[in-house]
C-alpha positions in Angstrom: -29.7 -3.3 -22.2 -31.5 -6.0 -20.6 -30.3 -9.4 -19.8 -31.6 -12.6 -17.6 -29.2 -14.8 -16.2 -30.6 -18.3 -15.0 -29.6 -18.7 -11.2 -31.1 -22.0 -9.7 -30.0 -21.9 -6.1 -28.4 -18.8 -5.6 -29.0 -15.9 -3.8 -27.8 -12.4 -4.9 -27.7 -11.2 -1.0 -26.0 -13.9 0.3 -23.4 -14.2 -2.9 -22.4 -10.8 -2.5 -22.5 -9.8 1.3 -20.2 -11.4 2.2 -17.5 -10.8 -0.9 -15.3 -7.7 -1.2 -16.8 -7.7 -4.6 -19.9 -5.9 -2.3 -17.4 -2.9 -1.7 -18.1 -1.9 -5.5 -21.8 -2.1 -5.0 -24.5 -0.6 -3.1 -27.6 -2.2 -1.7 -31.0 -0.6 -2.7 -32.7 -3.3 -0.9 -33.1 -7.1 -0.4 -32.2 -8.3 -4.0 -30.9 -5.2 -6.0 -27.5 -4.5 -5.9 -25.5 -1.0 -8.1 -22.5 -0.5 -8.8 -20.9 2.5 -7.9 -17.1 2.4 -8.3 -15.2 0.3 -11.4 -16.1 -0.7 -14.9 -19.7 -0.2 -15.3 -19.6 2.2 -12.4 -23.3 4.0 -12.2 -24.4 1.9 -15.1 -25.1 -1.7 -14.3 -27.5 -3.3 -11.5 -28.4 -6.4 -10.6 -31.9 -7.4 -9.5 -33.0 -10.8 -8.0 -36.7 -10.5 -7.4 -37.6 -14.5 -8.6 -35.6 -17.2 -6.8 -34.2 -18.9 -10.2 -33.2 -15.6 -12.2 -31.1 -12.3 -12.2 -31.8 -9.4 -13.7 -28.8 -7.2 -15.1 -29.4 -3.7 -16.5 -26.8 -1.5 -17.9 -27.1 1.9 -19.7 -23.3 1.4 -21.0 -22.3 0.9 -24.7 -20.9 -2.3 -24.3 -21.5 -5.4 -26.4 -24.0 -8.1 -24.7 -21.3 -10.9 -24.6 -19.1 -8.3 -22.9 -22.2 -7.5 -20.1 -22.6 -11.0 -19.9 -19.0 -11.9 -19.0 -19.0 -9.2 -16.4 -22.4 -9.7 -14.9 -21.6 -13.5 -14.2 -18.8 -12.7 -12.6 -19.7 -10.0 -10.6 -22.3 -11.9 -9.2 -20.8 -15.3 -8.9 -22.4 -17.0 -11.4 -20.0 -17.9 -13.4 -19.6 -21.0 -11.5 -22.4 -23.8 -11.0 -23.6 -24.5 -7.7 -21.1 -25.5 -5.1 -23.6 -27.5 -3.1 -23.7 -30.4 -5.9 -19.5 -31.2 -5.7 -19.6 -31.9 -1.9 -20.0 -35.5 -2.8 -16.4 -36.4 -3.1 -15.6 -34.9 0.2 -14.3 -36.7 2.9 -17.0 -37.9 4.8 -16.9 -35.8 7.8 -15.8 -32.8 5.7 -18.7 -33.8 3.7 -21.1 -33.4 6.9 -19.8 -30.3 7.6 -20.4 -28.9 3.7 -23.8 -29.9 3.6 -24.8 -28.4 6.9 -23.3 -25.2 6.2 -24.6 -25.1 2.8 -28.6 -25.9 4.3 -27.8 -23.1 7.0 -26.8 -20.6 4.2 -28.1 -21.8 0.6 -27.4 -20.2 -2.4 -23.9 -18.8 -1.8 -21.4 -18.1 -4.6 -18.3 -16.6 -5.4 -18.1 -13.2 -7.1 -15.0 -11.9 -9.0 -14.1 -9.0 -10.3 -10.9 -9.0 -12.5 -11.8 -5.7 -14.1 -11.8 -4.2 -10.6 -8.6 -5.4 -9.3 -7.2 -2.2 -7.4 -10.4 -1.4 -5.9 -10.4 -4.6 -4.5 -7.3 -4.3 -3.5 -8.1 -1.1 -1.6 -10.8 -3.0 0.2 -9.0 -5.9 0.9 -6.2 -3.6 2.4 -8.8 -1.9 4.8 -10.1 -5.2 5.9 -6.9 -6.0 8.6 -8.4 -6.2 11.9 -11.7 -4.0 10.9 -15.5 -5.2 10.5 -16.1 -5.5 7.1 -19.7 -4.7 6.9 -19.5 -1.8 9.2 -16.5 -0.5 8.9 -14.8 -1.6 5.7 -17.9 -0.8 3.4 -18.1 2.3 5.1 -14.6 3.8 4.5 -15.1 2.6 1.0 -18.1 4.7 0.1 -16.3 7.5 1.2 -13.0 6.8 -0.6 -15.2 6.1 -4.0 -17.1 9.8 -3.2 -13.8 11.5 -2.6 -11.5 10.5 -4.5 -13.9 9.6 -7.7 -12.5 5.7 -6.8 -9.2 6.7 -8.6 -6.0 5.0 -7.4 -4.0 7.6 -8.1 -6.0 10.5 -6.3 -5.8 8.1 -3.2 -2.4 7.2 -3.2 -1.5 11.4 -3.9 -4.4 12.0 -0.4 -3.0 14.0 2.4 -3.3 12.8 5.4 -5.9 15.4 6.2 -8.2 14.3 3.4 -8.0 10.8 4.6 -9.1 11.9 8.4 -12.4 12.9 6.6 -12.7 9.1 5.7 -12.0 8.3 9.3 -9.1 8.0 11.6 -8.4 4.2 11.7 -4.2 3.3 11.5 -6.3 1.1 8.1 -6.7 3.6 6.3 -3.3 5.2 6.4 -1.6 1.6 6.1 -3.7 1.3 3.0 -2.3 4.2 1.1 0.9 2.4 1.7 0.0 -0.7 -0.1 -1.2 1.2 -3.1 2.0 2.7 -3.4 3.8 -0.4 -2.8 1.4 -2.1 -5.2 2.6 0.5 -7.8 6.4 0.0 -7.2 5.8 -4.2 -7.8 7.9 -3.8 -11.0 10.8 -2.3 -9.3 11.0 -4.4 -6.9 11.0 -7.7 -8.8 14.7 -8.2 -8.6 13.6 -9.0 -4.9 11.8 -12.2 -5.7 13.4 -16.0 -5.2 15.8 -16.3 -8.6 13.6 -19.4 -9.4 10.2 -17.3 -9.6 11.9 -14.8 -11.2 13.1 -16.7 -14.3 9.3 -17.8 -15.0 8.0 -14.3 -14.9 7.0 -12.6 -18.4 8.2 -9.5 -19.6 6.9 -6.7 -17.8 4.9 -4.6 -20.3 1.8 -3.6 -19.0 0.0 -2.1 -15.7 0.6 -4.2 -12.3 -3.0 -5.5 -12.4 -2.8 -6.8 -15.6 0.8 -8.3 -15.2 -0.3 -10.1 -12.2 -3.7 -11.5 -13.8 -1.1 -12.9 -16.8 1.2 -15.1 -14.4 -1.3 -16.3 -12.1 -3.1 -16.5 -8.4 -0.1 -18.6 -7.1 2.9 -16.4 -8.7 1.0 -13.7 -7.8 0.4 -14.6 -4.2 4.4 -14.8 -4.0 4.6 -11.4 -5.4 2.3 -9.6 -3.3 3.7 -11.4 -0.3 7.2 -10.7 -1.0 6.8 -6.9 -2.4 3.5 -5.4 -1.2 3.4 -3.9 2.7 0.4 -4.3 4.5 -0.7 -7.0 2.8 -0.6 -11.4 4.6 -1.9 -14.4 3.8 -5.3 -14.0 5.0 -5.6 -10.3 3.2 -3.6 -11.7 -0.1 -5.4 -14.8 -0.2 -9.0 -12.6 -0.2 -7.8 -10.9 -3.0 -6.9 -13.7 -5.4 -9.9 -15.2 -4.5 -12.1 -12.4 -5.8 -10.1 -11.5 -8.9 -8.8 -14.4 -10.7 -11.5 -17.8 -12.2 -8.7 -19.8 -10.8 -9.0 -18.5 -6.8 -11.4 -20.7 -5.6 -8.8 -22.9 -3.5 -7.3 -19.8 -2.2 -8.5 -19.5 1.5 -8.0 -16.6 3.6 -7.7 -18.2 7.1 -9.3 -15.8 9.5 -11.0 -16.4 12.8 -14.3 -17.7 11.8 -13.0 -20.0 9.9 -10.3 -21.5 12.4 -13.8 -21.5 15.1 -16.1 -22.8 12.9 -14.0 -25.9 11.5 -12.4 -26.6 15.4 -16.0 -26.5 16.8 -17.3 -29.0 14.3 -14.7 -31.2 15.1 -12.8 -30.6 11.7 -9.6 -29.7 13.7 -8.0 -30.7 17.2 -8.5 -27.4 19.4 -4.6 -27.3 18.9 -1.9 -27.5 17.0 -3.1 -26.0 14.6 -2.0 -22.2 12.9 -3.2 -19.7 11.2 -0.1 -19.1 8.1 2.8 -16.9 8.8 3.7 -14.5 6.4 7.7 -15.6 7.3 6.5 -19.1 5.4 4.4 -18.0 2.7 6.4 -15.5 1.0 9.0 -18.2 1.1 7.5 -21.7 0.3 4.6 -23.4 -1.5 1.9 -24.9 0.5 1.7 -28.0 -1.6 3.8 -30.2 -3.6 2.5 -29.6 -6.7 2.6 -25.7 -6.5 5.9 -26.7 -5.3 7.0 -28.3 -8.3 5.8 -26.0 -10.9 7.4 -23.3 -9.4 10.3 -24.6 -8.3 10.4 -22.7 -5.4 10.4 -25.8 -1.6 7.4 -27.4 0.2 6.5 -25.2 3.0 7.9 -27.4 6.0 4.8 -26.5 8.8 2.5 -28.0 6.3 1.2 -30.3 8.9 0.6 -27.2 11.5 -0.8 -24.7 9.0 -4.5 -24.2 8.7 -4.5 -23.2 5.1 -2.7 -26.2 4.1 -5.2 -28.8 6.1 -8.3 -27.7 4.0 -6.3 -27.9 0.5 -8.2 -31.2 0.1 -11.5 -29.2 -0.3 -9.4 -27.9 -3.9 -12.3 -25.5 -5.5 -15.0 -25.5 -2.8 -12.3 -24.3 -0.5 -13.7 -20.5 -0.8 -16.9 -21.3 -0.7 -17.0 -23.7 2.4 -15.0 -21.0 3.9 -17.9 -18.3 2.9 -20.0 -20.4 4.4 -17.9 -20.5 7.9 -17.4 -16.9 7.8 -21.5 -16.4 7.6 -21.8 -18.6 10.3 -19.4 -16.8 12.0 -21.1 -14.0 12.1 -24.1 -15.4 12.1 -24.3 -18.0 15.1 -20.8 -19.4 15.9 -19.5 -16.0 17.8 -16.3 -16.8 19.9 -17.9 -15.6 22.8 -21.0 -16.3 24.1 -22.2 -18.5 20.6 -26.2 -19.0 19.6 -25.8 -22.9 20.4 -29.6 -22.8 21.3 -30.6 -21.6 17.7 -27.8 -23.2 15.4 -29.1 -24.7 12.8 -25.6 -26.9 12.9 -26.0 -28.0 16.9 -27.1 -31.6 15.5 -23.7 -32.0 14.2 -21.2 -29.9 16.2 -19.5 -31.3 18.8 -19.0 -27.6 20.7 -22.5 -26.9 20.6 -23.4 -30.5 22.0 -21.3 -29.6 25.3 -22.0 -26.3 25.7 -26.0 -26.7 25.5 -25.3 -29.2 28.3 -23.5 -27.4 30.2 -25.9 -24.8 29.6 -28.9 -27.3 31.1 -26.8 -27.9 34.0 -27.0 -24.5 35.3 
């Protein structure tokens, strides 16, 4: 089966690069993307050779509304383009938005619901590790090895993971899996309030989790699964649930790339604790509909400053993360080629200092 999915502004490379989703996929070359691990696995590709559609193949008996479901989220098209909602931004925020977005166009935000524990795996890897050289590499190897089954790498020895490599990630990710398994025995743990608005348990974790929702789920991951913080539990419900856009995982490009553009003071500012997550809500209204207190370093937190960008939150934090990368390095930054240095305050003063000497 054959379908075309319209995609005016949007890349396929830049959508997916940089989204765990990538872990299920591998690159043939610029613009064609197969899956290798998940539903679909070995049976559905995407192809982007014109700027304005995708291509999705699949060999698997599956109805086309099905392959159309999964193929716009898997690719991130199952939302319109971000770069048209920046309008109602704050207007320095705004600046920021549109500069990023002209620096790196056509970004979106792949899901994959169907994939949750392989996500998860990924997203467990990722602590401390580079994601396209590292993270993506351990990952091809756990899909080869273990046939991507969760429960063939949560039963590995630790000899067969030291053929994937010898990173502490890789055995503090088979503890995650099993602690992601035991989530149901360990829901007596949870604040009394949360627990009264959880559902029956009936069903595999994944599932259960998808059925209460990214912020009861955040709670529950924080509160019951090792291994996993903010930053790594936030890039999970971002890439699995429609309703994860606002979720942003805080890491360090982000915190540069918004301080350098004058979008934060250089302090005072934190990365979240896990202490406050698992106990608070960042917001009042997530506050109120679970019943569960405000978090009280609101003010200090660097998740809860950006909650005014509501669904562009993931995306404008994409967008820092490839500019991370990209130009805006910690050390020794690419001021002189930025395509942002008209607007960043950082890059003003460093290419003068730079002219100085």
């Amino acid at each position: 089966m054959e379908l075309e999915i319209p995609a005016e502004d949007y890349s396929l490379d830049e959508s997916l690069a940089p989204s765990f989703v990538s872990s299920l996929y591998v690159k043939k070359r610029d613009g064609l993307w197969t899956k290798v691990v998940g539903c679909l696995s070995g049976q559905l590709e995407f192809i982007q050779s014109k700027p304005s559609v995708v291509i999705v193949r699949s060999k698997a008996s599956v109805d086309e509304e099905e392959l159309w479901r999964i193929a716009i989220q898997q690719t991130g098209l199952w939302r319109g383009s971000f770069e048209r909602m920046t309008k109602d931004l704050p207007p320095g925020l705004r600046e920021a938005a549109d500069g990023l977005a002209r620096a790196h166009p056509g970004v979106r935000i792949p899901i994959a619901p169907t994939d949750f524990t392989h996500i998860l795996t990924a997203v467990a890897l990722s602590k401390r590790a580079d994601y396209p050289n590292l993270v993506l590499r351990w990952c091809e190897r756990l899909w080869r090895r273990f046939q991507g089954d969760l429960g063939n790498i949560v039963s590995s020895s630790p000899e067969e993971l030291r053929d994937i490599g010898t990173s502490y990630q890789l055995f503090d990710m088979v503890k995650t899996l099993k602690a992601f398994l035991d989530i149901p025995k360990g829901l007596d743990r949870l604040p009394k309030e949360l627990l009264k608005k959880l559902p029956p348990f009936k069903e595999p974790v994944e599932g259960f989790l998808l059925k209460v929702g990214p912020d009861v789920t955040r709670l529950i991951l924080l509160n019951l699964c090792f291994g996993l913080g903010p930053k790594t539990t936030d890039s999970l419900i971002l890439s699995t649930f429609e309703g994860g856009l606002r979720f942003i995982p805080c890491d360090s490009h982000f915190r540069t790339v918004t301080t350098r553009l004058g979008l934060l003071e250089a302090k005072g500012t934190e990365l979240p604790q896990k202490a406050f997550c698992k106990r608070y809500a960042c917001d009042r209204l997530t506050s109120s509909c679970l019943s569960i207190s405000e978090c009280p370093r609101s003010n200090s937190c660097l998740r809860s400053r950006f909650l005014t960008l509501g669904d562009l939150g993931a995306w404008f934090q994409t967008l820092t993360y490839l500019q991370g990368r990209e130009y805006c390095r910690r050390v020794r930054p690419y001021c002189e080629r930025c395509p942002l240095a008209r607007i960043c305050e950082f890059g003003n003063v460093y290419l003068k200092a730079r002219r100085k000497t």
